[in-house]
C-alpha positions as CSV (number, residue, x, y, z in Angstrom):
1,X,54.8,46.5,-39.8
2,X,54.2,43.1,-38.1
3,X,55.8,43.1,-34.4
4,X,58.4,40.4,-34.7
5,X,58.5,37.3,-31.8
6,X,61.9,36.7,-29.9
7,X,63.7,33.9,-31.6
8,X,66.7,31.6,-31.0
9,X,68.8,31.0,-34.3
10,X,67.5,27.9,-33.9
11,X,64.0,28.4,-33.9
12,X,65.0,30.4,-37.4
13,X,66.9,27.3,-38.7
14,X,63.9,25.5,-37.9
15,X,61.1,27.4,-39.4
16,X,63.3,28.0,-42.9
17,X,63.5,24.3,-42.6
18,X,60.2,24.0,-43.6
19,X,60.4,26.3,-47.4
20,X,63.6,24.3,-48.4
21,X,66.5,25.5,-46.7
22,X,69.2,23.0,-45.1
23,X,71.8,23.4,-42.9
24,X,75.1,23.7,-45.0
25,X,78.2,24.3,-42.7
26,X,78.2,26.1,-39.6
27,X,81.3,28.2,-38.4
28,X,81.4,29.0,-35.0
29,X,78.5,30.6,-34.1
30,X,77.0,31.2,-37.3
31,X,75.0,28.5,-39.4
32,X,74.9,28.8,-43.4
33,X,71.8,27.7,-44.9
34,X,71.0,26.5,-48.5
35,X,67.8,26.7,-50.6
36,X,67.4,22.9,-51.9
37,X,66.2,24.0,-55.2
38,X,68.6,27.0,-55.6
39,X,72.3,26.2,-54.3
40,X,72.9,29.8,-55.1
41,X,70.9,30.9,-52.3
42,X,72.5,31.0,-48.7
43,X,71.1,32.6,-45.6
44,X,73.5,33.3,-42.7
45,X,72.1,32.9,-39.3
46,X,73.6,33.3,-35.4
47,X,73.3,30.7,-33.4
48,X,72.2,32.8,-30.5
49,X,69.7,32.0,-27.6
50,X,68.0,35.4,-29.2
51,X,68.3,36.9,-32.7
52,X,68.3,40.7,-32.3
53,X,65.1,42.5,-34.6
54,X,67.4,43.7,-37.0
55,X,69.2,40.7,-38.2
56,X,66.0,38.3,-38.2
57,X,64.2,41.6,-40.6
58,X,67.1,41.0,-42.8
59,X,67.1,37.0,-42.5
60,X,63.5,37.1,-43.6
61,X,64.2,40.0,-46.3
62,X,66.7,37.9,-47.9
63,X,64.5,34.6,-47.8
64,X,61.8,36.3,-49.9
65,X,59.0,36.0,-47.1
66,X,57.1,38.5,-45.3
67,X,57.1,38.6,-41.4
68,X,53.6,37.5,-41.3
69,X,55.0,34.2,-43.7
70,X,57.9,33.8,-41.1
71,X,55.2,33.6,-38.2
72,X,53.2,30.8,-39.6
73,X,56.6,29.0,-40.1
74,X,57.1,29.2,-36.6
75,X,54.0,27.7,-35.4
């Protein structure tokens, strides 16, 4: 397993920006996402200063990427 960086939710929204997600509502602290291509598709993601290891595994798991996909999106 790939060691996974400290995030903000930001930084996530950021770097899923890049495969075709967009920002579709956000409630409270907690932004929905959208694949372009599949409106079926919605990621949920805290808008925290740092998203806990857990819940950015599951983020990625649910975008169909591997952490070492999610990395490169960050850079």
């Amino acid at each position: 397993m790939s060691i996974l960086p400290r995030v903000s939710g930001r930084e996530v929204v950021a770097a899923l920006a890049k495969i075709n997600y967009e920002k579709d509502c956000q409630k409270g602290s907690h932004i929905v996402l959208r694949k372009v291509a599949h409106p079926h598709r919605r990621l949920v993601v805290p808008d925290h200063k740092e998203v806990s290891k857990g819940t950015l595994r599951a983020i990625i798991k649910q975008a169909g990427l591997a952490v070492e996909e999610f990395i490169e999106l960050l850079r």
